[in-house]
C-alpha positions in Angstrom: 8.5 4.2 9.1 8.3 7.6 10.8 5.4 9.9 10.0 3.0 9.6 7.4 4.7 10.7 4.1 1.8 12.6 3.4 3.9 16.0 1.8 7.2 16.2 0.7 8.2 18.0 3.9 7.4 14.7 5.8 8.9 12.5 3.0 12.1 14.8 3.6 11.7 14.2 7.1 11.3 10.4 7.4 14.1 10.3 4.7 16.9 12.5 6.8 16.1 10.6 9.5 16.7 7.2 8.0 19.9 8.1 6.4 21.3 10.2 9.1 21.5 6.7 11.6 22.9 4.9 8.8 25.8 6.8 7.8 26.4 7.5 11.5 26.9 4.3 12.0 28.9 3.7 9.2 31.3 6.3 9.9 31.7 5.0 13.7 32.7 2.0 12.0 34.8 3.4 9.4 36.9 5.1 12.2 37.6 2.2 14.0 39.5 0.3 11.8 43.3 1.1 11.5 44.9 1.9 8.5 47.6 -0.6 9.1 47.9 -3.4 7.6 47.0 -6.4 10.3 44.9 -8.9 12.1 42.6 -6.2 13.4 42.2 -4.4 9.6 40.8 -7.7 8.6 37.8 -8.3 10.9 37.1 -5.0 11.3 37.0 -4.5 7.4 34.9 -7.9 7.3 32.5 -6.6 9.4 32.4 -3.2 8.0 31.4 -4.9 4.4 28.4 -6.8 5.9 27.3 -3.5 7.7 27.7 -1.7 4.6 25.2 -3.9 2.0 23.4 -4.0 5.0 22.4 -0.2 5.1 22.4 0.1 1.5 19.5 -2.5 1.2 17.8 -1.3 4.1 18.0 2.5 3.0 17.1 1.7 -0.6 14.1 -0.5 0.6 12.9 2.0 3.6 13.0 4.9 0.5 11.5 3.0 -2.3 8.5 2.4 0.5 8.0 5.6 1.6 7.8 6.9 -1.6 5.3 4.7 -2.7 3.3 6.0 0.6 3.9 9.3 -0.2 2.0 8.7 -4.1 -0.6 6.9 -2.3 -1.8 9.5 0.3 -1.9 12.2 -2.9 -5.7 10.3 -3.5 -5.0 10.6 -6.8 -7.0 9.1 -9.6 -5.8 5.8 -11.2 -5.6 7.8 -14.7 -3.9 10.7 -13.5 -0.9 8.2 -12.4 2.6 7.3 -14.1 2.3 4.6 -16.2 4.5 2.6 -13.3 2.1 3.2 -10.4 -0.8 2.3 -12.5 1.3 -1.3 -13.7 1.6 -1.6 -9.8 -1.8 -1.4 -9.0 -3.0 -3.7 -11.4 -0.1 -6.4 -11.0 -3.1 -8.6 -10.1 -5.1 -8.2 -13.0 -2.1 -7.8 -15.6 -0.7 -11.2 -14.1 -4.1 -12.6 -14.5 -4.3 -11.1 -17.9 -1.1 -13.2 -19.2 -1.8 -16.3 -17.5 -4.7 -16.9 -19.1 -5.6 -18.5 -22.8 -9.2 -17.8 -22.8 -10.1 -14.4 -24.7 -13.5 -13.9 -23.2 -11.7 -13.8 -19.8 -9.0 -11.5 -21.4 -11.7 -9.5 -22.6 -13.6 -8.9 -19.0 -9.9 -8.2 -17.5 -9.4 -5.1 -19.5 -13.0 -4.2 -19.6 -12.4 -4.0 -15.7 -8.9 -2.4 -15.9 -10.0 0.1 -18.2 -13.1 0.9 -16.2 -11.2 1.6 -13.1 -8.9 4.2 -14.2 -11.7 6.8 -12.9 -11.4 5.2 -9.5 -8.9 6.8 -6.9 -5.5 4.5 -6.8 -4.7 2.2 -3.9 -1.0 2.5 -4.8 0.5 -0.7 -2.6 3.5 0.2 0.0 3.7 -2.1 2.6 6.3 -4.7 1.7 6.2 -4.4 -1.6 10.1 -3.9 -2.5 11.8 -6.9 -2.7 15.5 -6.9 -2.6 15.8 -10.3 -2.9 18.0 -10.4 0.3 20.9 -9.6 -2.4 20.1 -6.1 -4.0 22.9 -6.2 -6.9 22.1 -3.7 -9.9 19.9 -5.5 -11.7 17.6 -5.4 -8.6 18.1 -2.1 -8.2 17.0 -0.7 -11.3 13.3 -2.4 -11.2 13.2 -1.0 -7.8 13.8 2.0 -9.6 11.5 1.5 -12.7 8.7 0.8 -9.9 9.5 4.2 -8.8 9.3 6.0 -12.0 13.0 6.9 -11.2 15.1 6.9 -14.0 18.3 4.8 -13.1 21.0 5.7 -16.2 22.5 8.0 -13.8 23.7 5.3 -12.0 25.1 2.8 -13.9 28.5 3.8 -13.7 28.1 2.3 -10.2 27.0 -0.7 -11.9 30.4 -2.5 -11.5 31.4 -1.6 -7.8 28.3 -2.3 -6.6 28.1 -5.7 -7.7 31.6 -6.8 -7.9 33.0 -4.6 -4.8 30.0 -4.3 -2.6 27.5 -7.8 -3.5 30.6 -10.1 -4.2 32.6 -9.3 -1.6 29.9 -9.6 0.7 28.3 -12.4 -0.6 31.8 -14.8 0.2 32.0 -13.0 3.8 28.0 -14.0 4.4 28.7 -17.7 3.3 32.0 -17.7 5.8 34.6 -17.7 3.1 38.1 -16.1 4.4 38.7 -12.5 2.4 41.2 -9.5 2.7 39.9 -6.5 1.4 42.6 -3.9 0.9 41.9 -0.8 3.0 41.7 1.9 0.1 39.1 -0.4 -1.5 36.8 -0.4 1.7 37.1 3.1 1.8 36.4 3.3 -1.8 32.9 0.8 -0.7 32.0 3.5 1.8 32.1 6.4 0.2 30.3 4.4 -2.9 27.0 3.5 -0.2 26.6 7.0 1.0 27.1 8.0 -2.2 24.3 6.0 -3.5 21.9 6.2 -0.6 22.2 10.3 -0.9 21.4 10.1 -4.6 18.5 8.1 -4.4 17.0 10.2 -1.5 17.2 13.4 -3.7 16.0 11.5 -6.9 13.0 10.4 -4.6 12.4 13.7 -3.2 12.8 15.8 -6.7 10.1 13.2 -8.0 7.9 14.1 -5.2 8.4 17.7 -5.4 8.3 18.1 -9.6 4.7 15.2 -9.2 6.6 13.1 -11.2 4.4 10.8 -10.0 2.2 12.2 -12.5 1.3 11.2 -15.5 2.5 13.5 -18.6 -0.4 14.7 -20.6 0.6 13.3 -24.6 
């Protein structure tokens, strides 16, 4: 991670940064494979899939985290949070809180939870999106719940990226033999960057609008 996400200039920043090395390299790779139909196509089309779920988990991961940086540096109060941020600050607790049988230990747990919405939030960033190692959709959207980052927009993605992008990589990770046809990888590419673009602005507009907030009712 870059600089501190403390504003959403340095959010913007660290972001621009990230995604501009990624779709570089993409797009090295992309022209190096030849639009004829061959031998070469193949590996190089192989390799580009692996690349490709490669930089869209790592992008979506590197995001999600810096976001989550970027609420924690605001110093905000745990009650002036979204209802998300607050869930993830009290995972422990809530965890704690369903494990458990005894009501006189359910009763101190939210006696405690409740009394420390006053204190400032320790809003947790460091390793805390986990992909899985196989970041289909479903993964995807609780990354995006965690954010506060409303993912309808995206699920007419749902199918490519799971059946295009995760599949199709998935058999090429476990050394099966596949052909992709060449429109389709194109199609792929152009699906990642897509993607990746989206979620930076959705993450930057949430910074920007304090979305981060939580809405007075």
């Amino acid at each position: 991670m870059g600089k501190e996400n403390k504003t959403p200039s340095l959010l913007q920043d660290n972001l621009d940064d990230d995604i501009a090395w990624r779709i570089k390299e993409l797009n090295i790779l992309k022209k190096k494979i030849p639009d004829k139909q061959g031998a070469e196509q193949n590996v190089l089309i192989r390799a580009g899939i692996t690349i490709l779920y490669a930089h869209w988990e790592g992008f979506i991961k590197y995001a999600a985290e810096c976001y989550l940086e970027f609420v924690s540096l605001q110093r905000l109060r745990l009650v002036e949070l979204d209802y998300c941020f607050i869930a993830l600050c009290s995972r422990k607790e809530i965890n704690e809180l369903v494990k458990t049988n005894q009501f006189k230990l359910q009763k101190e747990l939210v006696k405690d939870l409740l009394t420390s919405m006053e204190n400032r939030a320790n809003v947790p960033h460091d390793n805390i999106i986990n992909t899985k190692s196989n970041l289909n959709f479903e993964v995807f959207c609780d990354i995006c719940t965690i954010l506060g980052i409303d993912y309808k927009k995206y699920e007419l993605k749902q199918k490519a990226i799971d059946e295009q992008l995760l599949t199709q990589r998935n058999k090429i990770a476990h050394g099966k033999y596949l052909t992709v046809d060449y429109e389709e990888y194109m199609h792929i590419h152009q699906l990642v960057i897509d993607i990746m673009r989206m979620m930076k602005d959705d993450i930057l507009n949430a910074a920007v609008t304090e979305k981060y907030k939580r809405v007075s009712e």
